[in-house]
C-alpha positions in Angstrom: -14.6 -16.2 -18.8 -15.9 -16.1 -15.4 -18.1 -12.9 -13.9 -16.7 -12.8 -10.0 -18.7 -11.0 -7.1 -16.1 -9.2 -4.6 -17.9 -8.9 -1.3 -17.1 -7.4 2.1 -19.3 -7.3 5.2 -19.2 -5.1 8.0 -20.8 -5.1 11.3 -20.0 -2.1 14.1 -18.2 -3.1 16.5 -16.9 -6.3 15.3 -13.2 -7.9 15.9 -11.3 -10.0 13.1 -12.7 -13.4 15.0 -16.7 -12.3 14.9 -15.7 -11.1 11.1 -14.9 -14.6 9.9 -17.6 -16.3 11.5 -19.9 -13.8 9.8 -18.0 -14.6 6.4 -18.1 -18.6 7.1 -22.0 -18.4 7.7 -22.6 -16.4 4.9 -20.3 -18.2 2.5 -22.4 -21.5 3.7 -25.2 -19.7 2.7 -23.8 -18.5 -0.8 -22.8 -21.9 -1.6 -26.5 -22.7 -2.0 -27.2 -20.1 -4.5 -26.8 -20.5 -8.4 -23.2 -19.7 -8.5 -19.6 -21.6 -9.7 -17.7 -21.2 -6.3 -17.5 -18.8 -3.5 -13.8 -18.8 -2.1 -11.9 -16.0 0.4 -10.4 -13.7 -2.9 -6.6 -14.4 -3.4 -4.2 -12.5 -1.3 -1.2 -10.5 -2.5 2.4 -11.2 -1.6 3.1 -11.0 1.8 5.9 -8.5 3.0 8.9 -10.9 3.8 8.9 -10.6 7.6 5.5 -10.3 7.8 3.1 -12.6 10.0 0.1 -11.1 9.8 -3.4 -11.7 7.2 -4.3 -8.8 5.1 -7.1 -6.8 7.2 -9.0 -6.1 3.5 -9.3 -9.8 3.5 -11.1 -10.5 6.8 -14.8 -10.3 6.1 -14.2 -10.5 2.2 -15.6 -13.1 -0.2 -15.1 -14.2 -3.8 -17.9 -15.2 -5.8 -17.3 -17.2 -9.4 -20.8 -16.5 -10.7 -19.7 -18.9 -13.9 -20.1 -17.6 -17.5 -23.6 -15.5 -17.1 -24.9 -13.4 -14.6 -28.1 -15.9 -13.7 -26.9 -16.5 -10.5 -26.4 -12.7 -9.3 -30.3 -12.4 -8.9 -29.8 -15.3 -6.1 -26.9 -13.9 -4.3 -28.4 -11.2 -3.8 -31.6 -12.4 -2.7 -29.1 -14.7 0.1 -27.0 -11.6 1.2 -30.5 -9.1 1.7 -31.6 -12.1 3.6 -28.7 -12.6 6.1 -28.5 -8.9 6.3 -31.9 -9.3 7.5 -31.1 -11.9 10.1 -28.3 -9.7 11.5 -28.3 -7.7 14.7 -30.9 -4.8 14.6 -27.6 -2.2 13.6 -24.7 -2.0 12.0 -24.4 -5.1 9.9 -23.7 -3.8 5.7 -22.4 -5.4 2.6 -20.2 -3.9 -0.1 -20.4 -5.9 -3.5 -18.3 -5.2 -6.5 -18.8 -6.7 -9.6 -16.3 -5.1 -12.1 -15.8 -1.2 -11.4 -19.4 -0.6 -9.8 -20.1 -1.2 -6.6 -23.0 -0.9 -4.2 -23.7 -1.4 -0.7 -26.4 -2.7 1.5 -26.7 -2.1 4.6 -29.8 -0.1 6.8 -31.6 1.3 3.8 -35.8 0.4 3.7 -36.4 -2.3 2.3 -37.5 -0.4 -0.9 -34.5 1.4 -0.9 -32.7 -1.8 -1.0 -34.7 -3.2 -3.9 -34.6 0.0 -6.0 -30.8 -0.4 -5.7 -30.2 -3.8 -6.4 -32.5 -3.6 -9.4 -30.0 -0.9 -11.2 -27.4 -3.1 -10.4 -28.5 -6.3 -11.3 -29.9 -4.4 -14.8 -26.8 -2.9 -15.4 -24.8 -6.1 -15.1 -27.9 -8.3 -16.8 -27.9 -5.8 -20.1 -23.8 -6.3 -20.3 -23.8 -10.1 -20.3 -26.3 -9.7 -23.2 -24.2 -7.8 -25.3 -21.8 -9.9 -28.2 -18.5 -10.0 -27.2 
């Protein structure tokens, strides 16, 4: 069974258009990482009528991690990196893996870390557990 990555970026002040460049160049970037895939996440059913994309969707990203959570290190390590890049404010990342989530965004560096190192050691102790 595959672990998947559910992640959103932000950035203030951004439209829909600057959102899915953001999520094209990061995606790019994800695809180099240890993971399965990285994919937009599946839409529901449209309403019938309806012409427009789901707004939750634009600046949203799926990530098939595979079978273990090797490759959650590395995606993390891309995304703290192109959040890094970004414009000097308002750029953040919500991931979700399961029902915990966390977000990245303006915190220190150390903040950052200390975060990410709960999340990837709460995720790293579950994969080790027998099914």
């Amino acid at each position: 069974m595959s672990v998947n990555l559910l992640i959103h970026i932000a950035e203030e002040g951004a439209d829909a258009e600057r959102l899915a460049t953001l999520t094209g160049y990061l995606r790019k970037e994800l695809l180099q990482a240890d993971v399965a895939d990285v994919t937009a996440p599946p839409a529901g059913e449209a309403p019938p009528g309806s012409r427009a994309i789901d707004p939750s969707l634009v600046g949203a990203l799926l990530v098939d991690l595979g079978q273990s959570m090797t490759g959650l290190e590395s995606v993390i390590s891309v995304i703290r990196s192109w959040l890094g890049r970004g414009q000097p404010a308002g750029r953040g990342v919500r991931l979700q893996l399961g029902d915990d989530v966390i977000e990245l965004s303006q915190a220190t560096d150390a903040d950052q870390e200390r975060l990410v190192q709960l999340f990837i050691g709460g995720h790293s102790a579950t994969a080790r557990e027998p099914s």
